[in-house]
CHARMM-style PDB file with segment names, atoms N, HN, CA, C and O in Angstrom:
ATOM      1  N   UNK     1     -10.843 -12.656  13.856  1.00  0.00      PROA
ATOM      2  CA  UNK     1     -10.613 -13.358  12.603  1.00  0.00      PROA
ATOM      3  C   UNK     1      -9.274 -12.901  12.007  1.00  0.00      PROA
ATOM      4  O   UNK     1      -9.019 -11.723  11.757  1.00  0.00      PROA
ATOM      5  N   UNK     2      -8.462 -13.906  11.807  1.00  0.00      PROA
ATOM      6  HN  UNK     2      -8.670 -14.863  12.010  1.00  0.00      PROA
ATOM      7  CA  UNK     2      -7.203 -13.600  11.004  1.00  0.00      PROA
ATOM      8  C   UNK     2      -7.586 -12.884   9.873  1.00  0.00      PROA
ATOM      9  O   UNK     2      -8.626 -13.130   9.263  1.00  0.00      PROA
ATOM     10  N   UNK     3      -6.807 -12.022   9.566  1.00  0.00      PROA
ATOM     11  HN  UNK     3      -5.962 -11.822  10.061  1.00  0.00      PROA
ATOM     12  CA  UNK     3      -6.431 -11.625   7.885  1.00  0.00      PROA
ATOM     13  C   UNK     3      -4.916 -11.661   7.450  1.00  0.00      PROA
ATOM     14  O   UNK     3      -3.953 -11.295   8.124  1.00  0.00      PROA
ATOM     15  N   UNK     4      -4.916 -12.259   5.985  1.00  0.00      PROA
ATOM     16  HN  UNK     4      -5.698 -12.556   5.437  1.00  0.00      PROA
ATOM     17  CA  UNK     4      -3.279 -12.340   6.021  1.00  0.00      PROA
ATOM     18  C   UNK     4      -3.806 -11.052   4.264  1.00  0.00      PROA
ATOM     19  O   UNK     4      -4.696 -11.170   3.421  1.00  0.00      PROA
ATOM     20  N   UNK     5      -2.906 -10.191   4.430  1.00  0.00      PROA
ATOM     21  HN  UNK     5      -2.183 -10.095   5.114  1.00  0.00      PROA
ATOM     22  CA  UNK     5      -2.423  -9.626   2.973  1.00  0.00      PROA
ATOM     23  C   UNK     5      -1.451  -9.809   2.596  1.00  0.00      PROA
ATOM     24  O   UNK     5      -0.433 -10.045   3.246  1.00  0.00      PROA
ATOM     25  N   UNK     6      -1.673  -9.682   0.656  1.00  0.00      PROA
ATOM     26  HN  UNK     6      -2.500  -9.491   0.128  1.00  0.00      PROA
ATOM     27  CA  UNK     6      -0.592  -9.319  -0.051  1.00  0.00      PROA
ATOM     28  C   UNK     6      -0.311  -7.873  -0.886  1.00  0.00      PROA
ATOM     29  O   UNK     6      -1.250  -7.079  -0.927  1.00  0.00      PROA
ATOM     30  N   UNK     7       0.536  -7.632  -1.330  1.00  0.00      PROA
ATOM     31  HN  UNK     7       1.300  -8.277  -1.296  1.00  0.00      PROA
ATOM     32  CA  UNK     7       0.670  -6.201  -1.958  1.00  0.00      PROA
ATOM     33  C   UNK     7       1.288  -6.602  -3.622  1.00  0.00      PROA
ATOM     34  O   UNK     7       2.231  -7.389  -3.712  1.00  0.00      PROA
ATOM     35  N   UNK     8       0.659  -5.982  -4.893  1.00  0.00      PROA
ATOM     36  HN  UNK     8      -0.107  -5.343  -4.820  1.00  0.00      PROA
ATOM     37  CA  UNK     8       1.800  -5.794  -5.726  1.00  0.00      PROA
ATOM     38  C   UNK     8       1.498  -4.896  -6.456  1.00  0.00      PROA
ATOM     39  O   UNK     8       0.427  -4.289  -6.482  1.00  0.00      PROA
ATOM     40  N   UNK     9       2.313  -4.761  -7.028  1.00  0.00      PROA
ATOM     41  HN  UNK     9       3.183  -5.254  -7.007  1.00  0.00      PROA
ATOM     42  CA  UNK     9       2.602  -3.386  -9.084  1.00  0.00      PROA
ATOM     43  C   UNK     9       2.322  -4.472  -9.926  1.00  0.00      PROA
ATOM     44  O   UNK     9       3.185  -5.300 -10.218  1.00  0.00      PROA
ATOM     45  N   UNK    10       0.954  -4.526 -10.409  1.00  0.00      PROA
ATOM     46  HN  UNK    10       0.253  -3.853 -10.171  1.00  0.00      PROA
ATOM     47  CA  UNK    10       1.238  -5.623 -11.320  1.00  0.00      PROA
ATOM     48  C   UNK    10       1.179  -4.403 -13.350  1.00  0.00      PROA
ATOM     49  O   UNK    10       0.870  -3.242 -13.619  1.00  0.00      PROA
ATOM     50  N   UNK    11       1.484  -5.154 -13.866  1.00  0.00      PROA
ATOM     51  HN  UNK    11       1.735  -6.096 -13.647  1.00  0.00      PROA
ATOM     52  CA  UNK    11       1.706  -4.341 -15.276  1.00  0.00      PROA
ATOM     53  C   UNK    11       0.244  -4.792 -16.345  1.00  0.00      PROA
ATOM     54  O   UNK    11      -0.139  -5.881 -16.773  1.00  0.00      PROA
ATOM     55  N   UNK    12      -0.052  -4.011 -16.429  1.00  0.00      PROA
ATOM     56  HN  UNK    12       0.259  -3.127 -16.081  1.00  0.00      PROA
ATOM     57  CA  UNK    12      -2.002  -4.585 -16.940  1.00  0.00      PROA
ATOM     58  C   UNK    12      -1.730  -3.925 -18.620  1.00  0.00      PROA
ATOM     59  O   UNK    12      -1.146  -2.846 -18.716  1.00  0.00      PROA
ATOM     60  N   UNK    13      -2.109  -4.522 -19.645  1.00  0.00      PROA
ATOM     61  HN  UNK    13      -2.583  -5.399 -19.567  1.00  0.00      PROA
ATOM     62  CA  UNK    13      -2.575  -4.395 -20.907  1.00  0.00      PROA
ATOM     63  C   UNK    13      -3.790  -4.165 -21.184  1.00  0.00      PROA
ATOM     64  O   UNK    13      -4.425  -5.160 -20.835  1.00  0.00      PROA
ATOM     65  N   UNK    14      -4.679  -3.153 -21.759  1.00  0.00      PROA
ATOM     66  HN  UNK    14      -4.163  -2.344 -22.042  1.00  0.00      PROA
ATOM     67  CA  UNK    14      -5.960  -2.530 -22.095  1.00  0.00      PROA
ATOM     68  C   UNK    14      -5.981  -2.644 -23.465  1.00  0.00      PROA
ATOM     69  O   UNK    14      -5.574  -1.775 -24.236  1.00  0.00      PROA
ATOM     70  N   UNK    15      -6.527  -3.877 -23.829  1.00  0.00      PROA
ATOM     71  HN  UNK    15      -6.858  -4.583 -23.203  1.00  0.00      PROA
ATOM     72  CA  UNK    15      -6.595  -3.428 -25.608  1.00  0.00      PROA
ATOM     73  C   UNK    15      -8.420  -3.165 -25.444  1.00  0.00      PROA
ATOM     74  O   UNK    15      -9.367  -3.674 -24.845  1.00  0.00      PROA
ATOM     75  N   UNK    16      -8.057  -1.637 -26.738  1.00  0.00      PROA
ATOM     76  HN  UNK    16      -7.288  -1.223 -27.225  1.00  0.00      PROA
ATOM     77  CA  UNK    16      -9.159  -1.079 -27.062  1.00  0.00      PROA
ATOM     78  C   UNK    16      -9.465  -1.390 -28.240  1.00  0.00      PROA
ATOM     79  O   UNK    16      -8.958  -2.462 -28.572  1.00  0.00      PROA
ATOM     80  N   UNK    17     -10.288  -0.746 -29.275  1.00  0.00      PROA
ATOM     81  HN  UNK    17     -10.700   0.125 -29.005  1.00  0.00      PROA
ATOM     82  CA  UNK    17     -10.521  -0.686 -30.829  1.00  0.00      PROA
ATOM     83  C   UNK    17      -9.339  -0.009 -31.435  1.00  0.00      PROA
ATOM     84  O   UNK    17      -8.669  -0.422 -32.381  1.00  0.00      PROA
ATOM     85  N   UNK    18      -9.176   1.116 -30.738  1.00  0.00      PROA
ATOM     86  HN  UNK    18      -9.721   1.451 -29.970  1.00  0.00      PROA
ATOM     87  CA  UNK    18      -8.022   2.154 -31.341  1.00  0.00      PROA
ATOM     88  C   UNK    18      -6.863   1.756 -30.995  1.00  0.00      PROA
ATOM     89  O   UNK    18      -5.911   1.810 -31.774  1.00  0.00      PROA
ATOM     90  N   UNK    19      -6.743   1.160 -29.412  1.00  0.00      PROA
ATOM     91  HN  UNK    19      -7.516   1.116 -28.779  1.00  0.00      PROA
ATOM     92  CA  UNK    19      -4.868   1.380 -29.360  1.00  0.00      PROA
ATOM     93  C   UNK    19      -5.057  -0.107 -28.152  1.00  0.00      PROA
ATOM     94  O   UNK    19      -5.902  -0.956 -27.867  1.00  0.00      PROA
ATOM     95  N   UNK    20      -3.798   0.263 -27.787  1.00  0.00      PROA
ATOM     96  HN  UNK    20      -3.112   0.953 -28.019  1.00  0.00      PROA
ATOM     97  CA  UNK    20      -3.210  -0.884 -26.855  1.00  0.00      PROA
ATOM     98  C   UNK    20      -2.971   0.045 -25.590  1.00  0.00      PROA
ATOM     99  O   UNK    20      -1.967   0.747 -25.713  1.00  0.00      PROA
ATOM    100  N   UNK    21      -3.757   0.227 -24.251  1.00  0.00      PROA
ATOM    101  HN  UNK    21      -4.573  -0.343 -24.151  1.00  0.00      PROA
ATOM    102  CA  UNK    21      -2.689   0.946 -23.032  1.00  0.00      PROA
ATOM    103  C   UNK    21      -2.462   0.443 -21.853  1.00  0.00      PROA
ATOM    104  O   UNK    21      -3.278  -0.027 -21.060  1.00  0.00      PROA
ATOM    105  N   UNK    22      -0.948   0.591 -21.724  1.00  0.00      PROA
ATOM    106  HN  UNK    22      -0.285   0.973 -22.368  1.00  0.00      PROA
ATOM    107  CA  UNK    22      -0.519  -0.154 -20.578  1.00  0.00      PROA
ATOM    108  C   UNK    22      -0.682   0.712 -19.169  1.00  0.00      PROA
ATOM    109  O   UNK    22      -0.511   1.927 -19.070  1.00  0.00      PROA
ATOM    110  N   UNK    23      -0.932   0.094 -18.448  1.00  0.00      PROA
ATOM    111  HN  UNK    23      -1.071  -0.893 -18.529  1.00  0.00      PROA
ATOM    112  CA  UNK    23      -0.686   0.057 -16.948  1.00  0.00      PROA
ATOM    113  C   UNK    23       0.042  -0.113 -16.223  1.00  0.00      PROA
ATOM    114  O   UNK    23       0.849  -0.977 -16.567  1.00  0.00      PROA
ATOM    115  N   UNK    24       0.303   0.552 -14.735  1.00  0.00      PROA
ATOM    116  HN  UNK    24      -0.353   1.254 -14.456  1.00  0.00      PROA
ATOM    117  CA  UNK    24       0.912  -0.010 -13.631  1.00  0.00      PROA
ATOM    118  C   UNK    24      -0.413   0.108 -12.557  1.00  0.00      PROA
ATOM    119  O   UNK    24      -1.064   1.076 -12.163  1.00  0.00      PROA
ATOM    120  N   UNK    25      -0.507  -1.692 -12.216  1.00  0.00      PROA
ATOM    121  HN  UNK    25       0.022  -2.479 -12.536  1.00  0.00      PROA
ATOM    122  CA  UNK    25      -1.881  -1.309 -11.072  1.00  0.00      PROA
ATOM    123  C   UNK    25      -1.095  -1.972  -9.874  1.00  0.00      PROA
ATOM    124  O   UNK    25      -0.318  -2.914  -9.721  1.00  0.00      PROA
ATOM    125  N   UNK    26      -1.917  -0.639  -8.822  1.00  0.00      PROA
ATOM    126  HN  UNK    26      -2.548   0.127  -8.946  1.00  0.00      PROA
ATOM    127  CA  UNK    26      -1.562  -1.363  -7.636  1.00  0.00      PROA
ATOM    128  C   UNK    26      -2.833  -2.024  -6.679  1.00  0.00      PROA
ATOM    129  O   UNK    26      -3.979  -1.645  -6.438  1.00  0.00      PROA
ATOM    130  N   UNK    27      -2.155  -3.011  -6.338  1.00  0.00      PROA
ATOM    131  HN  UNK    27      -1.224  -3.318  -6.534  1.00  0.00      PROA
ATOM    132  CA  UNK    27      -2.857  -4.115  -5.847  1.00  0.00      PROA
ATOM    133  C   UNK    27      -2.829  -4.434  -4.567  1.00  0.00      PROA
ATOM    134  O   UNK    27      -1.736  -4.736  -4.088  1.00  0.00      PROA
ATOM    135  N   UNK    28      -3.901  -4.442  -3.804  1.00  0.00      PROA
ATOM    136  HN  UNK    28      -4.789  -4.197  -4.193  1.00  0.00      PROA
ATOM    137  CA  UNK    28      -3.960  -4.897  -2.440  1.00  0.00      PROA
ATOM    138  C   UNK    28      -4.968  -6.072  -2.203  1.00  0.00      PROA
ATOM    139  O   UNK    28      -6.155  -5.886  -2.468  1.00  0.00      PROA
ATOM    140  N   UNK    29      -4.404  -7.647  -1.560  1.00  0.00      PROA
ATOM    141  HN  UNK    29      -3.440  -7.798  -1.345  1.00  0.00      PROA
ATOM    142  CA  UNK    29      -5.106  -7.876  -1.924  1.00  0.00      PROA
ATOM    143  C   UNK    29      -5.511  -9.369  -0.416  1.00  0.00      PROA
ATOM    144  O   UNK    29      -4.586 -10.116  -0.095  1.00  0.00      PROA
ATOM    145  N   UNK    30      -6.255  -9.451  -0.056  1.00  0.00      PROA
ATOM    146  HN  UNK    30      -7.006  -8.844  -0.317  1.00  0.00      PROA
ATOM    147  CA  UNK    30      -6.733 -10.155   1.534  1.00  0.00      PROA
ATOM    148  C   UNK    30      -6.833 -11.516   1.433  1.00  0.00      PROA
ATOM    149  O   UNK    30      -7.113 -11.954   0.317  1.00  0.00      PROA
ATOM    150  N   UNK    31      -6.694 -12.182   2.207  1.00  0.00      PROA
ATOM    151  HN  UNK    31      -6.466 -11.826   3.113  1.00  0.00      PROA
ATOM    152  CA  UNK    31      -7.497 -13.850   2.611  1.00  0.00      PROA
ATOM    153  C   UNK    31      -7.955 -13.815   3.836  1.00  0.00      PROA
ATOM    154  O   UNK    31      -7.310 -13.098   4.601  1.00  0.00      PROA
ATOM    155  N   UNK    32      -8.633 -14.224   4.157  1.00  0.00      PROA
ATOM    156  HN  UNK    32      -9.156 -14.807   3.536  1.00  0.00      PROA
ATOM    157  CA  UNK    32      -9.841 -14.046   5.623  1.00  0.00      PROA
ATOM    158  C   UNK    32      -9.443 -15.512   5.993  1.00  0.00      PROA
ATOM    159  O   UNK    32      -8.795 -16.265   5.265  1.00  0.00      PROA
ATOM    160  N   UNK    33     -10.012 -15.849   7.444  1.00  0.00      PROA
ATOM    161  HN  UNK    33     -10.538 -15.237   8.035  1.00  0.00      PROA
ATOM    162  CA  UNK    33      -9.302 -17.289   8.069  1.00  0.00      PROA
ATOM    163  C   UNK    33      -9.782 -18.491   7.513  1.00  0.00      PROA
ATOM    164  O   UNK    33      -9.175 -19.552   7.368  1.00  0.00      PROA
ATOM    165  N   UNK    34     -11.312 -18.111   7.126  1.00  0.00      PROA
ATOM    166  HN  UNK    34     -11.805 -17.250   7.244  1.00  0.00      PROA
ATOM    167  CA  UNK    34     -12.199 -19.100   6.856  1.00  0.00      PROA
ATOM    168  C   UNK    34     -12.469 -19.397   5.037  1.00  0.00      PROA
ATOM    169  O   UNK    34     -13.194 -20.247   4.519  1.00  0.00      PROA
ATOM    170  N   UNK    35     -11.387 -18.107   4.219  1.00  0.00      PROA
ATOM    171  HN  UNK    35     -10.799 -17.417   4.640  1.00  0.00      PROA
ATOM    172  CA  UNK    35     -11.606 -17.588   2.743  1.00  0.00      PROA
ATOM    173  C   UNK    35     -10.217 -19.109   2.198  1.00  0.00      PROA
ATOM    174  O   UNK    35      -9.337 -19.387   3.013  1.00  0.00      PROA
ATOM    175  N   UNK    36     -10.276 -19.816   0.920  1.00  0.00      PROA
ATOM    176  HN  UNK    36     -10.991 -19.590   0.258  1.00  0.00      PROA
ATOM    177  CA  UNK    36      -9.415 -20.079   0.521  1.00  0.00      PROA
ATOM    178  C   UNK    36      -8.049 -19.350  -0.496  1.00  0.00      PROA
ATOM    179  O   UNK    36      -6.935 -19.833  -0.699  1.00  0.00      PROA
ATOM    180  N   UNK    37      -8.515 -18.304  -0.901  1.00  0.00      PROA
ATOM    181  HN  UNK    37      -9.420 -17.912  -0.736  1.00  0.00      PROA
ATOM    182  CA  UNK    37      -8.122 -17.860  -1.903  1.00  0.00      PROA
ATOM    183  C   UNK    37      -7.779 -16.331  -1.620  1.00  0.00      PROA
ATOM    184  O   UNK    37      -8.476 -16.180  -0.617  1.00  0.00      PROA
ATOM    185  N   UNK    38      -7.116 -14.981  -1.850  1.00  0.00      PROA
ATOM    186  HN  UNK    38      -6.550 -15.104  -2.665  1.00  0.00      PROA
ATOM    187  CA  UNK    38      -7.130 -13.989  -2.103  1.00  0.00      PROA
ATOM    188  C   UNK    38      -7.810 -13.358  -2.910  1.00  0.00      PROA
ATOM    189  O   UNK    38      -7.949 -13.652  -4.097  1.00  0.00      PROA
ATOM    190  N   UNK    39      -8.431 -12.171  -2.181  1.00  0.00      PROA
ATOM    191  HN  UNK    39      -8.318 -11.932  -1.217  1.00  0.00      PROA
ATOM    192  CA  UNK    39      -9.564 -11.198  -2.891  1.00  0.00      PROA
ATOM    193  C   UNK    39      -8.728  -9.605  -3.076  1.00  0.00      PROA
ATOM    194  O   UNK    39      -7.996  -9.074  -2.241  1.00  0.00      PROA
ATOM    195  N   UNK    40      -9.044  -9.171  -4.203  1.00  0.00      PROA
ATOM    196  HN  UNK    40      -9.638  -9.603  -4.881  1.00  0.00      PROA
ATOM    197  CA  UNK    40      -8.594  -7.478  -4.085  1.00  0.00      PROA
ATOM    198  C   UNK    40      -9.509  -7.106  -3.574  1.00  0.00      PROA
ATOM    199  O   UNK    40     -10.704  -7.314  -3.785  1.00  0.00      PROA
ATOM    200  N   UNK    41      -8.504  -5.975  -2.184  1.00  0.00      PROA
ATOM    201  HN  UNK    41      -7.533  -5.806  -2.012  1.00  0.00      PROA
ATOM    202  CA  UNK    41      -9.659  -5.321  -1.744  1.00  0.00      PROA
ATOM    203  C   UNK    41      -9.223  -3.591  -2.064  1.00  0.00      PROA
ATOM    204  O   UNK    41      -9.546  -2.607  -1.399  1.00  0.00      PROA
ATOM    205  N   UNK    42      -8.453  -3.654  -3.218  1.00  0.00      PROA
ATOM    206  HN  UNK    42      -8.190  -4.453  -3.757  1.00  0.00      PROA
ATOM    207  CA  UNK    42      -7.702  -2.416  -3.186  1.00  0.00      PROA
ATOM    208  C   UNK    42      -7.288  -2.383  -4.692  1.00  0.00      PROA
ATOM    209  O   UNK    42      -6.527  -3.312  -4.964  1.00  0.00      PROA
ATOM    210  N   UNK    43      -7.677  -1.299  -6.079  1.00  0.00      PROA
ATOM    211  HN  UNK    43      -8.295  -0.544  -5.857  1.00  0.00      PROA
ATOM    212  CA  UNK    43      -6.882  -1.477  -6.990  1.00  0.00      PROA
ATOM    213  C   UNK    43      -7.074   0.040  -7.077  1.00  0.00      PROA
ATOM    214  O   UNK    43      -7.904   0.753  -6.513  1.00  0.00      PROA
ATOM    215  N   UNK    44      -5.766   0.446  -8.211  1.00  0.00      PROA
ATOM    216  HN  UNK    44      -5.092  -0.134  -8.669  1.00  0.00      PROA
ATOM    217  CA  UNK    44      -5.155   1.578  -8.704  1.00  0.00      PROA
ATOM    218  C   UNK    44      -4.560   1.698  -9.717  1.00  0.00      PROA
ATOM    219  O   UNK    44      -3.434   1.201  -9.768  1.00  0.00      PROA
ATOM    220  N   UNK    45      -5.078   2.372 -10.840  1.00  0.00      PROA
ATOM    221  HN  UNK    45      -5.992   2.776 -10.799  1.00  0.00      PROA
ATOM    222  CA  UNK    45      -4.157   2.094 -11.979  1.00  0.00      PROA
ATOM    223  C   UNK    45      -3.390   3.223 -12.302  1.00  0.00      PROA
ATOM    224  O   UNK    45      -3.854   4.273 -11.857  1.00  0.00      PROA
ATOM    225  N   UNK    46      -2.464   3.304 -12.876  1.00  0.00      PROA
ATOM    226  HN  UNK    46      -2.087   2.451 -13.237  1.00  0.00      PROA
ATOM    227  CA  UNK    46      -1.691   4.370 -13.399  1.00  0.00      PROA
ATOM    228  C   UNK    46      -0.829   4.004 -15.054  1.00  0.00      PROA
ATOM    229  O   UNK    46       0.052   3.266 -15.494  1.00  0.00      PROA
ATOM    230  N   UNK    47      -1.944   5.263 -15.612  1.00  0.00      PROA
ATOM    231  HN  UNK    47      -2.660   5.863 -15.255  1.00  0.00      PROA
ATOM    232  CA  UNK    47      -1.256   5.178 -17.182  1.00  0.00      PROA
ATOM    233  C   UNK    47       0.445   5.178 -17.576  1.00  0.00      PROA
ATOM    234  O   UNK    47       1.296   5.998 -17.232  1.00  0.00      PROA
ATOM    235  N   UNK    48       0.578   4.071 -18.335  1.00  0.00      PROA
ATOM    236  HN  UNK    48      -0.114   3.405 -18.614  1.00  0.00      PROA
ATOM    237  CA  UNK    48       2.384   4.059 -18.433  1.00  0.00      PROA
ATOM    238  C   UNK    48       2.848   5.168 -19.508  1.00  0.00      PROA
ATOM    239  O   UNK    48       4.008   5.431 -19.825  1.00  0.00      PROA
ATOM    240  N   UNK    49       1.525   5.821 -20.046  1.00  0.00      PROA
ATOM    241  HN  UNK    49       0.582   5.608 -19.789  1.00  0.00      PROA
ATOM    242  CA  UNK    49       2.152   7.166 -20.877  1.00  0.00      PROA
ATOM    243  C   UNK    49       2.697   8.036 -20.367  1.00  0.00      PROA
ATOM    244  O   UNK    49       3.536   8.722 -20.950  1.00  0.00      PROA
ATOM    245  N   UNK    50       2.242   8.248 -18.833  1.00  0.00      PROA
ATOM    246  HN  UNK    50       1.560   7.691 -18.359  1.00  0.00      PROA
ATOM    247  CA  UNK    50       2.537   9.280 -18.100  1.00  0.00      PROA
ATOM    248  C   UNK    50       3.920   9.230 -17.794  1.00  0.00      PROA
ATOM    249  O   UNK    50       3.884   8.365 -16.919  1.00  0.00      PROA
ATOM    250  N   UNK    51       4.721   9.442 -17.862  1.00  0.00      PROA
ATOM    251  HN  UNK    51       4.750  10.144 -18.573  1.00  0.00      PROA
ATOM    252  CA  UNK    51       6.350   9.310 -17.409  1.00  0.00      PROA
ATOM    253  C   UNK    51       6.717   9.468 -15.840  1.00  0.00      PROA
ATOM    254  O   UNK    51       7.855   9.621 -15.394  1.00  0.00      PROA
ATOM    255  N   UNK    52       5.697   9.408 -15.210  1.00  0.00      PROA
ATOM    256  HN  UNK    52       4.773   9.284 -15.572  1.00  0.00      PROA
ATOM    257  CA  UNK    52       5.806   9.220 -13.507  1.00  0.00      PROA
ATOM    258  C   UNK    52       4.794   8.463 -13.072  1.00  0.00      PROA
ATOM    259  O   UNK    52       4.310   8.415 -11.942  1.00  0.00      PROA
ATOM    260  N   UNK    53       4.428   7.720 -14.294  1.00  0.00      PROA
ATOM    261  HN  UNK    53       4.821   7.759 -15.213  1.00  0.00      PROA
ATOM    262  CA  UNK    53       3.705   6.613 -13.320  1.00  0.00      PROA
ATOM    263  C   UNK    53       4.393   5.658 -12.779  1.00  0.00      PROA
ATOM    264  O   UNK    53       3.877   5.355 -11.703  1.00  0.00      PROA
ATOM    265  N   UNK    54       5.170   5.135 -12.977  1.00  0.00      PROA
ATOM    266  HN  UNK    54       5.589   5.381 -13.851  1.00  0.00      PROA
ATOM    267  CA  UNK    54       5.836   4.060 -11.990  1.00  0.00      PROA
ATOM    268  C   UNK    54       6.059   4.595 -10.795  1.00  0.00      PROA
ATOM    269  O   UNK    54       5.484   3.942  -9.925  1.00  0.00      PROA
ATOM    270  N   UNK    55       6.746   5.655 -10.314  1.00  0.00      PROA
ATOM    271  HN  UNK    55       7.214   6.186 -11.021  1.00  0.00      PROA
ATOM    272  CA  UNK    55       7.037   6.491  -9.147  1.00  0.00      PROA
ATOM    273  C   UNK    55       5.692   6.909  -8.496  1.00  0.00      PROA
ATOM    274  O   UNK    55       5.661   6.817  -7.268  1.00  0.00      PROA
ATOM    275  N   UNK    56       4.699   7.303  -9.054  1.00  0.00      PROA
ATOM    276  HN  UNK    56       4.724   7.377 -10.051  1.00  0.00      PROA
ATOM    277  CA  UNK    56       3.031   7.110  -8.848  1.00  0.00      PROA
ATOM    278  C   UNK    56       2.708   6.292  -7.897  1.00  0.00      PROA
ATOM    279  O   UNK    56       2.611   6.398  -6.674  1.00  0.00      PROA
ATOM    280  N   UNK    57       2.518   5.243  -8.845  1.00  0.00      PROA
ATOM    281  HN  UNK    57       2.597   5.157  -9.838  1.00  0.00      PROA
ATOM    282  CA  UNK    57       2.258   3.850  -8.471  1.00  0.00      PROA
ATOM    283  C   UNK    57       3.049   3.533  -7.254  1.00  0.00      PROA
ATOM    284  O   UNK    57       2.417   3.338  -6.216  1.00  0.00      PROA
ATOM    285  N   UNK    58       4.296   3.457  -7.240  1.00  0.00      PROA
ATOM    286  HN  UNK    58       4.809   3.615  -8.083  1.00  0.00      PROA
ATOM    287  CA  UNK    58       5.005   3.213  -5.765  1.00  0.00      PROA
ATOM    288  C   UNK    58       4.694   3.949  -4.791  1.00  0.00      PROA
ATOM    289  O   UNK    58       4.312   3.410  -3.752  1.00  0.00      PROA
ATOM    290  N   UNK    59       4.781   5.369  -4.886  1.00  0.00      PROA
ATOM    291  HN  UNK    59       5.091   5.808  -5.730  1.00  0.00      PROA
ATOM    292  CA  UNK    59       4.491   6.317  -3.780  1.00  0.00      PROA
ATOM    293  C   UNK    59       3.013   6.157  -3.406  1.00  0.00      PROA
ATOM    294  O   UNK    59       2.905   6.344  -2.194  1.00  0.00      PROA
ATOM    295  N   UNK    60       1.721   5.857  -4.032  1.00  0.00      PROA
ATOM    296  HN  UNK    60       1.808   5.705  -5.016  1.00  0.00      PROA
ATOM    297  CA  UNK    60       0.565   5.034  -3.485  1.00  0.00      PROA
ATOM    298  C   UNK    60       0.904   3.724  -2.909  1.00  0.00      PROA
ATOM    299  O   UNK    60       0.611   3.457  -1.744  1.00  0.00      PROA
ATOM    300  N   UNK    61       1.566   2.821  -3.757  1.00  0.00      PROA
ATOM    301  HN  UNK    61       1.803   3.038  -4.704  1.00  0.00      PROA
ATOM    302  CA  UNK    61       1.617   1.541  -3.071  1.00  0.00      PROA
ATOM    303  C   UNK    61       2.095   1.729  -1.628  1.00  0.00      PROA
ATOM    304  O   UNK    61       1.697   0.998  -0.721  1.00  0.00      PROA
ATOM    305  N   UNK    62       2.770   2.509  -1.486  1.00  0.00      PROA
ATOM    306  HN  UNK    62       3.093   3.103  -2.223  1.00  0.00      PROA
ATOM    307  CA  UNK    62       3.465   2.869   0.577  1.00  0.00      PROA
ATOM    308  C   UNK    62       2.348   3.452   1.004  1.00  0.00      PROA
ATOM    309  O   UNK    62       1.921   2.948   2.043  1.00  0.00      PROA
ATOM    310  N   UNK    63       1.754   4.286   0.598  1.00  0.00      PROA
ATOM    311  HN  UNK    63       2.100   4.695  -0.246  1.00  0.00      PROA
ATOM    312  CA  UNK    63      -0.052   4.485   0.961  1.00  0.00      PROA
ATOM    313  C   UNK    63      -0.556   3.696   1.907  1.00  0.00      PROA
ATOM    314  O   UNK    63      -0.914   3.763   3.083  1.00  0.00      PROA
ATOM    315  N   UNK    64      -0.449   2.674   0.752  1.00  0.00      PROA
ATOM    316  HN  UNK    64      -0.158   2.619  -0.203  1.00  0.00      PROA
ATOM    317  CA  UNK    64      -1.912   1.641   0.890  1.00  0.00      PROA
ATOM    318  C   UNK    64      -1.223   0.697   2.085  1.00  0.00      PROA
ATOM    319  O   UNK    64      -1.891   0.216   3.000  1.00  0.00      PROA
ATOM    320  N   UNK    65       0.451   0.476   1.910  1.00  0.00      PROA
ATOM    321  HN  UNK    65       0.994   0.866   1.167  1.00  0.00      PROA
ATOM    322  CA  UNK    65       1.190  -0.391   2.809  1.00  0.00      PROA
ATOM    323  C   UNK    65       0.986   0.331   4.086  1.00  0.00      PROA
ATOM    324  O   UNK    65       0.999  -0.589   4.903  1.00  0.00      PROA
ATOM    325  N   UNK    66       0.818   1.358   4.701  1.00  0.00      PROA
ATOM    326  HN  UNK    66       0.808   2.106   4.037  1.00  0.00      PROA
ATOM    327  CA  UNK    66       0.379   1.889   5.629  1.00  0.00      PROA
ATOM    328  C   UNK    66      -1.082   2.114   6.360  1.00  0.00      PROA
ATOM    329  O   UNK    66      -1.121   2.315   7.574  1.00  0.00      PROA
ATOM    330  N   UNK    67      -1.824   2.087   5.865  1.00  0.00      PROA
ATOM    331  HN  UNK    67      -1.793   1.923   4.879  1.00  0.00      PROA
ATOM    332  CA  UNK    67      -3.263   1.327   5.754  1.00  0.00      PROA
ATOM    333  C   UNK    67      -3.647   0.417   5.970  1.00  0.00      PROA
ATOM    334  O   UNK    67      -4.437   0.302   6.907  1.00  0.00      PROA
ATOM    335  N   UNK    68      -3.217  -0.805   5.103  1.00  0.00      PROA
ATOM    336  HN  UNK    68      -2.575  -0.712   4.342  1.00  0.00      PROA
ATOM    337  CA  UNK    68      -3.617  -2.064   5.523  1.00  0.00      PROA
ATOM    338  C   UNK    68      -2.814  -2.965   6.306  1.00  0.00      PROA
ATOM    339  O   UNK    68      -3.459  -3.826   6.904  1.00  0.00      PROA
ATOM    340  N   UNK    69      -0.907  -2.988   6.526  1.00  0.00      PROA
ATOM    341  HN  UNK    69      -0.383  -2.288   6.040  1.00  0.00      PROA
ATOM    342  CA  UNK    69      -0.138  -3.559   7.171  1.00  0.00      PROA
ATOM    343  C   UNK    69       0.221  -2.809   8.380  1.00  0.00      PROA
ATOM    344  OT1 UNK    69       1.032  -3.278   9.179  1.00  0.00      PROA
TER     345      UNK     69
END
């Protein structure tokens, strides 16, 4: 059975009661031969308070690009 993936960093918004927190999620995500649509089969978030989450987030995203591609 074919599988085709995609990969991204997408930027996610969390509103709570108290605050607003942003994200960097990484995303892995499949279509099967017989599937129409893409499914995540892979997420990761990383808080944007942290001042190395973007670099985070990338250095997993090559992770996951090694894993699934």
């Amino acid at each position: 059975m074919n599988r085709e993936y995609k990969y991204m960093i997408v930027t996610r918004n969390l509103k709570t009661k108290l605050s607003n927190n942003f994200y960097f999620s990484v995303q892995i995500l499949c279509k099967e031969e017989c599937d129409s649509r893409f499914r995540v089969v892979h997420c990761k978030s990383f808080n944007k308070q942290d001042h190395d989450a973007l670099e985070k987030a990338t250095h997993h995203l090559s992770q996951m690009i090694k894993i699934y591609f």
